[in-house]
C-alpha positions as CSV (number, residue, x, y, z in Angstrom):
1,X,-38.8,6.5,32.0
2,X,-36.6,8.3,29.5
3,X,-37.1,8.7,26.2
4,X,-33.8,7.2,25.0
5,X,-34.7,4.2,27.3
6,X,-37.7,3.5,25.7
7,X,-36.3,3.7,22.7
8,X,-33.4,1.4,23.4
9,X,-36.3,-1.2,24.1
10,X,-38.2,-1.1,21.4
11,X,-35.2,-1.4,18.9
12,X,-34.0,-4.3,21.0
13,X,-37.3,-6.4,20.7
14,X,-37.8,-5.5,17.1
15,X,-34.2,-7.1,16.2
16,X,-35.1,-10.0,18.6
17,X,-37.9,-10.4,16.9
18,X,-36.4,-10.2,13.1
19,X,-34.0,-13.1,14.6
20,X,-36.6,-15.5,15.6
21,X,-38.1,-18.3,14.1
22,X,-37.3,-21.5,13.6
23,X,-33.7,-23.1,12.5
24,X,-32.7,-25.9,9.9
25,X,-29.5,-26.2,9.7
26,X,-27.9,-28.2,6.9
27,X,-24.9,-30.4,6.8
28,X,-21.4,-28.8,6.2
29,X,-20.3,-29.4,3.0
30,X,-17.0,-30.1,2.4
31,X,-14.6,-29.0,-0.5
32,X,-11.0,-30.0,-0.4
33,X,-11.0,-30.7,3.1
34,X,-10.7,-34.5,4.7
35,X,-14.1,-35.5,6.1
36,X,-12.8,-36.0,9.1
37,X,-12.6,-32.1,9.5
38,X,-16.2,-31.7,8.1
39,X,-17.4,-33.6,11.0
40,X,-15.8,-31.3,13.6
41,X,-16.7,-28.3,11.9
42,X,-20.5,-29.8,12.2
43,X,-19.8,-30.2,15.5
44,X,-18.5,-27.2,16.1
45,X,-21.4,-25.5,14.2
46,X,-23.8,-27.2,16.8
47,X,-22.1,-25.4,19.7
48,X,-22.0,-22.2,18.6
49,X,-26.1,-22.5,17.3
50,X,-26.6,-23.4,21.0
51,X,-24.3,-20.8,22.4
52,X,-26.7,-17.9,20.5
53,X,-29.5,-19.3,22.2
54,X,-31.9,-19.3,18.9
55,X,-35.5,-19.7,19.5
56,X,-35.3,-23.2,18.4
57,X,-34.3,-25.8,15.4
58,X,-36.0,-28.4,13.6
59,X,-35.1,-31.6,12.0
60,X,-37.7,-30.2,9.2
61,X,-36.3,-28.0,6.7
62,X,-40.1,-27.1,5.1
63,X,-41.6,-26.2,8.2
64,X,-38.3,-24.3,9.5
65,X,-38.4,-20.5,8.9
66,X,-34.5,-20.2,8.6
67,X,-32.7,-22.7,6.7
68,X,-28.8,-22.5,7.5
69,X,-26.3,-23.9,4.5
70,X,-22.7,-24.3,5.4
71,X,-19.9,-24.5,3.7
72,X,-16.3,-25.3,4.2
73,X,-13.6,-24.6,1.9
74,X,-10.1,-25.0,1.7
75,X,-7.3,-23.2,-0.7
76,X,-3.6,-24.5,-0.4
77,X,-3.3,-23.6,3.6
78,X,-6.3,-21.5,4.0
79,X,-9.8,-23.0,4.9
80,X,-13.0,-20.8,4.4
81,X,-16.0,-21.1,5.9
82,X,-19.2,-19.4,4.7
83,X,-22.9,-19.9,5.4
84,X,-26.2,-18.7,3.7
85,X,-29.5,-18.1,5.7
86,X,-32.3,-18.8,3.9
87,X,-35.8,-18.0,3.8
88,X,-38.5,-19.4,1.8
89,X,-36.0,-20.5,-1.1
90,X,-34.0,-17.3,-1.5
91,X,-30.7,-16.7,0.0
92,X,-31.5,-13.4,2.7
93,X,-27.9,-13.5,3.9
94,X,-24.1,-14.8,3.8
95,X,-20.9,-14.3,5.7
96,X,-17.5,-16.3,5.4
97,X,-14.8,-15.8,7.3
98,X,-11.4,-17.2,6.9
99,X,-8.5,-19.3,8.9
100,X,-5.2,-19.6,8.6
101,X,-5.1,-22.7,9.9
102,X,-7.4,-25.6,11.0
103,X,-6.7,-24.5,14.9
104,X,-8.9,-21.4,14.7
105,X,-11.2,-22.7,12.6
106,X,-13.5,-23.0,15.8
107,X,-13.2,-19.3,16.4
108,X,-14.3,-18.5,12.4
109,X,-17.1,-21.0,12.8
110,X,-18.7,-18.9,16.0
111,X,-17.8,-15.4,14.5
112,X,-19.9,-16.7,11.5
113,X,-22.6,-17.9,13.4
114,X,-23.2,-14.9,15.2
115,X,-22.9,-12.9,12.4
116,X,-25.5,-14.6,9.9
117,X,-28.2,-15.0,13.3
118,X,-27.8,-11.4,14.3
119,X,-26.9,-10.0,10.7
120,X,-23.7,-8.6,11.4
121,X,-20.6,-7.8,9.7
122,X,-18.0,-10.4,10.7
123,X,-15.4,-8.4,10.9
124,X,-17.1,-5.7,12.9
125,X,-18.1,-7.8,15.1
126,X,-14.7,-9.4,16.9
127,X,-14.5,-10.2,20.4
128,X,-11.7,-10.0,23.0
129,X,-11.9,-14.0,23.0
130,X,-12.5,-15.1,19.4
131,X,-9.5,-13.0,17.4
132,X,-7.7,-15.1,14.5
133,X,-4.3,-15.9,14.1
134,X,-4.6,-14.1,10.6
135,X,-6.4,-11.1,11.9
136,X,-3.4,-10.6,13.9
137,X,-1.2,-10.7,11.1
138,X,-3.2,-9.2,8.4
139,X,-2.2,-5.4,8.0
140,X,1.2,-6.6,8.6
141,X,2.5,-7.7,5.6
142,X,4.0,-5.4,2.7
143,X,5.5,-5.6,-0.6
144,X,9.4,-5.7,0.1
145,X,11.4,-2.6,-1.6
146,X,14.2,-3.7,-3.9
147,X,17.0,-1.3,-2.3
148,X,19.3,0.3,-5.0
149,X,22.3,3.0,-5.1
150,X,22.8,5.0,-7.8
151,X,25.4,6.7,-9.5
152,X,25.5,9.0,-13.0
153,X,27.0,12.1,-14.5
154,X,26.6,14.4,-17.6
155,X,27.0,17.5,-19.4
156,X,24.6,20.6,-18.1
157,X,24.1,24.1,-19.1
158,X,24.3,26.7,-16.4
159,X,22.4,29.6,-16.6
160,X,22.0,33.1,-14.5
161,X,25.7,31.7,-12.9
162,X,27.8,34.6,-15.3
163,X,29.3,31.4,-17.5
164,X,28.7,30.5,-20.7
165,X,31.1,27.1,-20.5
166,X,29.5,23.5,-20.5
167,X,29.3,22.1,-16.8
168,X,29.3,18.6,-15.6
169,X,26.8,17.0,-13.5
170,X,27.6,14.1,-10.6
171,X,24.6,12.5,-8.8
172,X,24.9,10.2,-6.1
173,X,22.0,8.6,-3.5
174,X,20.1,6.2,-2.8
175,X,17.0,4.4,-4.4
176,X,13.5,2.3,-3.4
177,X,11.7,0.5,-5.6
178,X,8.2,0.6,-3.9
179,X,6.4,-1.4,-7.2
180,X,7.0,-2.0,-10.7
181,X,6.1,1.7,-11.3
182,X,6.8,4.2,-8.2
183,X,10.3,4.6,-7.3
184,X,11.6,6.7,-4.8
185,X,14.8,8.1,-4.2
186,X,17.0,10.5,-2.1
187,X,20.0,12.0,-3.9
188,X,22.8,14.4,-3.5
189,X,24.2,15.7,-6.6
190,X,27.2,18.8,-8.1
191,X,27.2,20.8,-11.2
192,X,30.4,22.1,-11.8
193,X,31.7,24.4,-14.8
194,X,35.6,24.0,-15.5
195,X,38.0,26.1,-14.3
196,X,35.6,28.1,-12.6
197,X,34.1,29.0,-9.2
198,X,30.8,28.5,-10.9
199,X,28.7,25.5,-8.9
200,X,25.6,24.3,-8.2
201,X,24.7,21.7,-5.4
202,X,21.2,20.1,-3.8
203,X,20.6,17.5,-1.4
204,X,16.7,16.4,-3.1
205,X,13.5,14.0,-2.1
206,X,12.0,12.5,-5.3
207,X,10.7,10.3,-7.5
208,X,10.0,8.2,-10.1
209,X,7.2,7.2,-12.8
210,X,7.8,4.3,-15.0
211,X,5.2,4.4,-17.7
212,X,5.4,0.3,-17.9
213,X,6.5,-2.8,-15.9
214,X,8.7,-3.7,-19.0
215,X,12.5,-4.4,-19.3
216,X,13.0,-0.8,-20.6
217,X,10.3,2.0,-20.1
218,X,10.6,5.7,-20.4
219,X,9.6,7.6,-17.0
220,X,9.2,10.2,-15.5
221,X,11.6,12.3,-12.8
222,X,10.4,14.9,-10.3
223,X,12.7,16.2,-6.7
224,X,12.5,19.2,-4.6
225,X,15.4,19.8,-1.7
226,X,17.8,22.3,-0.9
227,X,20.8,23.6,-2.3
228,X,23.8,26.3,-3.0
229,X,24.7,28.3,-6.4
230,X,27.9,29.7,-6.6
231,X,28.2,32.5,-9.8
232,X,31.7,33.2,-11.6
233,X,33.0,36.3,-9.9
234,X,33.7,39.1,-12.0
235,X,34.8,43.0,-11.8
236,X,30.8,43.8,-11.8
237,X,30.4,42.2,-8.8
238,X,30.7,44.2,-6.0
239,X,31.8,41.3,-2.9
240,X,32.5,37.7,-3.6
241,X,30.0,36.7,-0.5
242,X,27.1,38.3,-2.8
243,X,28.4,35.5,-5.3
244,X,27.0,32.5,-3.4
245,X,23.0,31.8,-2.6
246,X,21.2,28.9,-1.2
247,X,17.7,27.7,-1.5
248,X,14.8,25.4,-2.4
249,X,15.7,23.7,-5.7
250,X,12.9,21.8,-8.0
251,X,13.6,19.5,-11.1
252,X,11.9,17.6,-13.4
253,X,12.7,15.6,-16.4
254,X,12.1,12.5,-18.4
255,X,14.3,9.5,-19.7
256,X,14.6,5.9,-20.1
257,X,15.1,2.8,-18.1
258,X,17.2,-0.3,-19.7
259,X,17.9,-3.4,-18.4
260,X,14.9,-3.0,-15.5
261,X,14.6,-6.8,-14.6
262,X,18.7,-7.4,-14.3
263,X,19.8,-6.5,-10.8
264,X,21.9,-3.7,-12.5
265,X,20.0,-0.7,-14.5
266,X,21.3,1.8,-16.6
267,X,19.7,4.7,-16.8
268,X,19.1,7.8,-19.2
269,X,17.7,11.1,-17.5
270,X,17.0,15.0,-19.3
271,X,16.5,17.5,-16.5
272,X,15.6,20.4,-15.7
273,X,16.4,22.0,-12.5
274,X,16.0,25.6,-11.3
275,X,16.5,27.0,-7.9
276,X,13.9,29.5,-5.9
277,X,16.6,32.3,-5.2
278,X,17.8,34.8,-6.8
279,X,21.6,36.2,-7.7
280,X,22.6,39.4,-9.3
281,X,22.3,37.9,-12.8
282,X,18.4,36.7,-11.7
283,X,17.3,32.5,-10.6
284,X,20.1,30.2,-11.1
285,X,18.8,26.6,-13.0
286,X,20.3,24.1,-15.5
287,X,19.7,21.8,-18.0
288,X,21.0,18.4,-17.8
289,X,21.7,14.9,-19.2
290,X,22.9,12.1,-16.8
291,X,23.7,8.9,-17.5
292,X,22.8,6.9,-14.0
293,X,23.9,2.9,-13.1
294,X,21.6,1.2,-10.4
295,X,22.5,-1.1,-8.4
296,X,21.8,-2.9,-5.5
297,X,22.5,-2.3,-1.9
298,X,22.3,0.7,0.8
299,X,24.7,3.4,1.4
């Protein structure tokens, strides 16, 4: 005979032998639920007991080794059942498990059954035949995302663009809400200096921190995407196409919320943004202020 096969034996009589003894098992108490449902959960309780095949139970709950205590409780639609095993006075182990509804209630009863006689995990211990209506749908709920567009612009300062004139800033994109905190948000947005060739685009992925779930809080601001830099052409530059550059683009910045739990926000943002490519004047970034309005809907 193997070794593993021996071994395999002697761990299964040692936790058939932790699990004997004898059984008391108390009546179910009830706690917000009609006594009419106590009873069937008893009843219930009974089956499963006899469906586990435990050595045996006794009508005397000083002589029994185990005592069982059940308990049934119900919260607005939800019922609970727990029970406690019990050995000479002190509680040894407990498992609950919860329904839904009253129609699985046999299914919670028998998954906690088997889980305080062989002292396992309820929830590690599921069968094919005895999954709940609320295990199916647990992991399936999320917080919803309040959808919002956005809109803003703002004076910016160009540099390493050959233009010393004040530029102004458009943003448009789209915004989630994921909590009262995290907000995420894909934009697109134009710096433009006046009556010059002298641009800077990005398309950007980014977020927000709000520092509090208050009507106005100050927050946070950090993106990273792609964009384009156009310089002012001038007689030092050899060819306009050296003029233009693309590349990764990174911004952060900080400002202040207002008007956070009206469906419309207005919104004050300082950034910085500076792009990962390089002209003949050196890295192309700008300093901005945007004034944003948040609304709701999708583009």
């Amino acid at each position: 005979m193997r070794i593993s096969s021996i071994l395999f034996i002697l761990f299964a009589s040692f936790s058939l032998k932790a699990h004997s003894g004898t059984y008391f098992v108390r009546p179910v108490k009830g706690k917000s639920v009609p006594d009419q449902q106590v009873l069937v959960i008893g009843e219930l309780l009974d089956d499963s007991l006899a469906a586990l095949k435990i050595d045996q139970r006794t009508d005397k709950e000083d002589s029994a080794d185990f005592v069982l205590d059940p308990t049934i409780l119900k919260l607005e639609n939800v019922y609970v059942f727990s029970m406690s095993k019990i050995k000479n006075g002190v509680i040894v182990s407990r498992k609950k498990a919860r329904s839904a509804n009253f129609d699985d209630i046999d299914v919670v009863v028998k998954r906690v059954s088997r889980a305080l006689v062989q002292d396992v995990e309820v929830a590690k211990d599921a069968r094919v035949d005895d999954v709940t209506e609320d295990e199916v749908t647990s992991g399936k709920r999320r917080i919803e995302t309040i959808d919002q567009r956005f809109f803003g612009f703002g004076p910016a300062g160009l540099n390493s663009l050959n233009t010393s004139k004040t530029a102004v800033r458009f943003e448009i994109g789209q915004a989630w809400n994921l909590d009262s905190q995290f907000m995420l948000k894909l934009g697109l947005s134009g710096t433009f200096a006046p009556d010059t060739n002298v641009f800077m685009g990005d398309t950007s992925l980014g977020g927000d921190y709000n520092f509090n779930d208050k009507n106005n809080s100050p927050f946070l601001t950090l993106d990273l995407g792609y964009g384009i830099a156009n310089a002012h052409h001038s007689k030092n530059t050899p060819t306009p196409d050296r003029e233009t550059i693309t590349g990764f683009v990174a911004s952060a910045g900080a400002g202040m919320k207002f008007f956070r739990v009206s469906k419309v926000n207005l919104v004050l943002t300082v950034k910085y943004q500076q792009m990962f490519n390089r002209n003949d004047d050196g890295m192309p970034s700008a300093v901005t202020g945007v004034v944003s309005v948040f609304f709701p809907g999708k583009f």
